[in-house]
N, C-alpha and C positions, 0 to 999 in steps of 0.2 A: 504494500500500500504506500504511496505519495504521500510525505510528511504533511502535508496540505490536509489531505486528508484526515490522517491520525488526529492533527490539530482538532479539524472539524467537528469531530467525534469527541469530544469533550464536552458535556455539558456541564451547566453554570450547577446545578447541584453535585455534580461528583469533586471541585474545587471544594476543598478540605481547610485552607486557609486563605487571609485575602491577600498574602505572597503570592499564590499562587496564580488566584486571579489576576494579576496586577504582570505576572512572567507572561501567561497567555494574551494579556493585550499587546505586549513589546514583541511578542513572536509572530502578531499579526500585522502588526504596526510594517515589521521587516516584508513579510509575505506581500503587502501589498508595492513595496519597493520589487523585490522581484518578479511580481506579474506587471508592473510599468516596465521594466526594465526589458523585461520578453516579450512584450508588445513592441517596445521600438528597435528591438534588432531581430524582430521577425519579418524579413522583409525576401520573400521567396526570388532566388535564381541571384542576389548579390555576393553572397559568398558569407554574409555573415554569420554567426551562430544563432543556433534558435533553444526554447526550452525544453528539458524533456521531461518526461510524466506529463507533458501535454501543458502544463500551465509556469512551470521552474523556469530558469533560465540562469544555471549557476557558472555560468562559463562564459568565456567571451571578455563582454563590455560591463558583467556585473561586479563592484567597487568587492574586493573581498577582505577589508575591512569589515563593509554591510553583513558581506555575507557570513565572515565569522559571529558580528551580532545575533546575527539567526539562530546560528549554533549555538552560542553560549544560552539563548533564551532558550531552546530543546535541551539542552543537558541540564541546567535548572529546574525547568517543568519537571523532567524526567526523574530525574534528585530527591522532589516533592513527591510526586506521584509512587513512586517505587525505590525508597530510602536506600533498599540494599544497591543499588545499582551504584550507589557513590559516584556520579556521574560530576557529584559538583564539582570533584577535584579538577577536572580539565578545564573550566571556564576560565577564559581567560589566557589558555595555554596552547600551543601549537607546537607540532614536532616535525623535523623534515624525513618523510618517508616515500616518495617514490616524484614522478612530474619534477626531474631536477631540470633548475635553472628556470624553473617557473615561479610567478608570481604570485600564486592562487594556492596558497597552502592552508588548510584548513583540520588537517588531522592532529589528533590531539595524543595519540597513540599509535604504534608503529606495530606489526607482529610478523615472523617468517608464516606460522601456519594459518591456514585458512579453515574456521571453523564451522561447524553447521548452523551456529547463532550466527557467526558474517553471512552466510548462504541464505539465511531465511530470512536476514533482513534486504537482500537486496534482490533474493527468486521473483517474489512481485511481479516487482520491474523488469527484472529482463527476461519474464515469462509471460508478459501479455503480449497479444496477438499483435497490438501495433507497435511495439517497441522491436520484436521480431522481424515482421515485416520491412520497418524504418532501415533496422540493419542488412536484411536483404537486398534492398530496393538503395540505399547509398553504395554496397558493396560491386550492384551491377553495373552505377551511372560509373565509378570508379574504374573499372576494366574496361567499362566503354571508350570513357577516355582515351585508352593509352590503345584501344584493338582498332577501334573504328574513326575509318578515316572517310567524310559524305562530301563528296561534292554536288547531290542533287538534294532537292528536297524531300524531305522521308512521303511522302505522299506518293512517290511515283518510284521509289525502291524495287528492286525487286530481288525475287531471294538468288537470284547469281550474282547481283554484286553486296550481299551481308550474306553470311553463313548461317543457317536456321539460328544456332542458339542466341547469335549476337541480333538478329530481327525477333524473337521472340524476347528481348530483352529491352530493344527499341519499340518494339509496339507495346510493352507494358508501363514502360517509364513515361509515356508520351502519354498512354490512356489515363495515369495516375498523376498526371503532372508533374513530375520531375523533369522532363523535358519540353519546350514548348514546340508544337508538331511540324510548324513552316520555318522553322531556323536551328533543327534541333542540330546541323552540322555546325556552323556558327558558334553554337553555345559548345559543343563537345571541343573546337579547337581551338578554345579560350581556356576551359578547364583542363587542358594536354601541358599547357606551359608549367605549369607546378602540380602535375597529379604528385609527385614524388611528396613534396610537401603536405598534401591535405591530407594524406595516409597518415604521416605522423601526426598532423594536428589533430585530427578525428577522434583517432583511438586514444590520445589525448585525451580531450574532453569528455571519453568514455572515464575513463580511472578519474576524473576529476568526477565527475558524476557518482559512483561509488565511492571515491572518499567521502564524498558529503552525505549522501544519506547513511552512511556506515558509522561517519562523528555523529549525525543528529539522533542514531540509535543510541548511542554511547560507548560504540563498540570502536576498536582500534582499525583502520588501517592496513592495506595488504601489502608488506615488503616486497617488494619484485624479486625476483631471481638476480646475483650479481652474476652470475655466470653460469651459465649449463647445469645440470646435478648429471653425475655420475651414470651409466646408462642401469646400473645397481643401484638405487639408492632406499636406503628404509624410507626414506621423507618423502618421496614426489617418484615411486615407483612408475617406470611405463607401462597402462592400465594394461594394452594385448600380450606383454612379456605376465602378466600375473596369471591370465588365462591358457597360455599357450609359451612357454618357455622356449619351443624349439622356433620358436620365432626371434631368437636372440640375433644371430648373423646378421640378418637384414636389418631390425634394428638398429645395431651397433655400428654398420655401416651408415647408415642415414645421421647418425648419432653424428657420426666423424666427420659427415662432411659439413654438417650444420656449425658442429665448433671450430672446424679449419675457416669455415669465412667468419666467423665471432670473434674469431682473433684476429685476422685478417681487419676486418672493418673497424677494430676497436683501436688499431694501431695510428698515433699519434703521427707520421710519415703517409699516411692513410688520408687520414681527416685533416689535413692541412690542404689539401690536393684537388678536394672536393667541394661542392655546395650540400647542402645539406639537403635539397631538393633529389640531386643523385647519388648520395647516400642509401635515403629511403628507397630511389630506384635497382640502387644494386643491390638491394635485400628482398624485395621484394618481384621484380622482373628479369634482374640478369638473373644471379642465384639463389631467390627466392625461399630463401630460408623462411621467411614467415609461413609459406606453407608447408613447409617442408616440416615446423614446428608443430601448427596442425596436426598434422599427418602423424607424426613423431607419438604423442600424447592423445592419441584419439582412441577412444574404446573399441573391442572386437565389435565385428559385426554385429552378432549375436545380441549382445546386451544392448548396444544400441537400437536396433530395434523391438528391443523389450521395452526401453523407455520411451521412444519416440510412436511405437505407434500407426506408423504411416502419417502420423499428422504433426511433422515437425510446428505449421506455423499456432496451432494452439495445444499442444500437450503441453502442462505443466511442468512433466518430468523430462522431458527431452533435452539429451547437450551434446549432443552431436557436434564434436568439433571439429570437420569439416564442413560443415554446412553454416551458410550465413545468416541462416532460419535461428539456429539454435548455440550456434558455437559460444556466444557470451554467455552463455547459462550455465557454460563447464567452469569449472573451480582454476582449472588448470589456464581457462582463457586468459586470466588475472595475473598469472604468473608470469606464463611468455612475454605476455603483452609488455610487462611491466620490463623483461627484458631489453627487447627490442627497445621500447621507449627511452631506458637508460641510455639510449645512444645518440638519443640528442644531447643531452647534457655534456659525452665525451665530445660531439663536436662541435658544441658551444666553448665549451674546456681548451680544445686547440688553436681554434681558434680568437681567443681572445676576446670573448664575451664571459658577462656572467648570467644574463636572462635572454629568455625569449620571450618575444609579447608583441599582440596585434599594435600598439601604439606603444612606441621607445621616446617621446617627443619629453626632455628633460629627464633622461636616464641615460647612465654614460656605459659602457660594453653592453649594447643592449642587440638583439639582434631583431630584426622584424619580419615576422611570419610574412612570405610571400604566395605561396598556399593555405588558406584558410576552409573554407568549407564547402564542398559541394552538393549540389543538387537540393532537393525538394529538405523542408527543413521539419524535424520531428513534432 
């Protein structure tokens, strides 16, 4: 459920003291700063960020000063509401756990494991049908980008110059608005100049997204992975090696080749060399380790469609992490992710910045996102 919500759900007789009352006015006080807030940078096909759970807008252009305010007025309430939780100790407090060289830090607690209280506070959300969907449907405008190149107008296409899946992909995004239908080549060779960048910014504002409803639980924070875990590990076992061991070889090849470019791309003679735009791209489209990570940590067959169902975009339980339907709903998504992410910080690190941020305008090593967001906004 959307903190908005929870709020919501409060009535004025379950407030137990007029502290209490008095935290739930300042926590709405903030909510209405961020539904202004996501009303003016919801502005479809600009590039800017939009809110998610449909009414938030914690990323972007939102002050996060403000938004720590939010937060300290949820872990007070929370404090009140439910004593043992001792949530009051973090008001006030912030700690740096993952989105380095970002400005937007809001976590108040740091952890390596990822428990079933982190998982239940933020299943919700990345188990309804439109927040699935949203990552579906940003993931295909994305590969559109970089596959599809139109010289005619999509109106008069036909399937010998797109390849079925890439026209079953263009005629969905068009019918759904993410594309508009008489310039949708236009638009796609605007969004090619920095696809490499809006990858990394995306999945960004994904982990920004779960840190904040994870602090407004009162819960900690997901450490990213600093480096690979062993293709053995007690901690972060590869789920199809627990099912089928003799499937070790091939994993532990896939394994090798993903940490020869982790070290490769991580190397300071590396990122000096680079933009950070093709960065992202050589992780992604040369040696696409990102899928490769995927693939890597994705459950057997078998189980996966035990939990999935046949209906990845609404089963609750589904985390199919290859699929764009359901891949953020795996535990495991949060880890990687937080991997890969860490590699902007190391090329911000080389290059002689300390942040990155959509406006640098009186900040000195600042770097400015030249990819920002793509297509239809959540």
């Amino acid at each position: 459920m959307c903190l908005i919500d929870k709020l919501a759900g409060f009535k004025s007789a379950q407030l137990s003291t007029m502290a209490t009352a008095m935290t739930l006015i300042v926590s709405f006080s903030v909510i209405s700063f961020h539904r202004a807030a996501a009303e003016d940078a919801a502005i479809n096909g600009t590039g800017q960020p939009g809110p998610y759970c449909g009414r938030f807008n914690v990323l972007g252009k939102v002050n996060v000063e403000s938004a720590n305010k939010f937060l300290d007025a949820m872990l007070t309430l929370n404090s009140m509401i439910y004593p043992e939780s001792h949530t009051e100790r973090w008001v006030g407090k912030t700690v740096p756990c993952n989105i380095l060289g970002d400005e937007f830090q809001v976590c108040r607690a740091c952890q390596e494991e990822i428990t079933q209280e982190q998982m239940d506070a933020i299943r919700p959300m990345l188990t309804s049908s439109s927040h699935r969907i949203w990552h579906d449907r940003w993931h295909r405008m994305w590969r559109l980008s970089n596959e599809v190149t139109l010289d005619k107008p999509f109106d008069v296409l036909t399937k010998d110059q797109v390849d079925n899946d890439n026209l079953e992909s263009l005629t969905l995004l068009i019918k759904e608005g993410w594309l508009p239908e008489h310039n949708a080549s236009q638009f796609l060779t605007t969004t090619q100049a920095f696809r490499g960048e809006s990858f990394f910014y995306m999945h960004r504002q994904m982990i920004k997204m779960v840190n904040f409803e994870l602090t407004a639980n009162g819960l900690p924070c997901i450490q990213p992975w600093r480096d690979l875990p062993p293709i053995v590990d007690k901690n972060w076992p590869i789920p199809r090696l627990v099912h089928n061991p003799k499937l070790l070889s091939q994993a532990n090849q896939l394994h090798d080749e993903i940490e020869s470019v982790l070290r490769r791309v991580s190397e300071e003679s590396y990122l000096r060399t680079v933009s950070l735009d093709v960065l992202a791209r050589d992780i992604t489209f040369k040696d696409n380790i990102h899928a490769d990570l995927h693939t890597l940590y994705a459950d057997d067959k078998a189980t996966t469609q035990a939990k999935c169902q046949n209906d990845e975009a609404t089963s609750r339980t589904c985390d199919d992490l290859t699929s764009d339907l359901s891949s953020q709903v795996n535990k495991h998504f949060w880890k990687l992710h937080g991997l890969i992410d860490n590699l902007i910080g190391k090329w911000l690190k080389a290059n002689d910045y300390d942040i990155v941020s959509e406006n640098c305008e009186g900040k000195t090593r600042c770097y400015k996102w030249k990819g920002t967001y793509l297509g239809k906004l959540p």
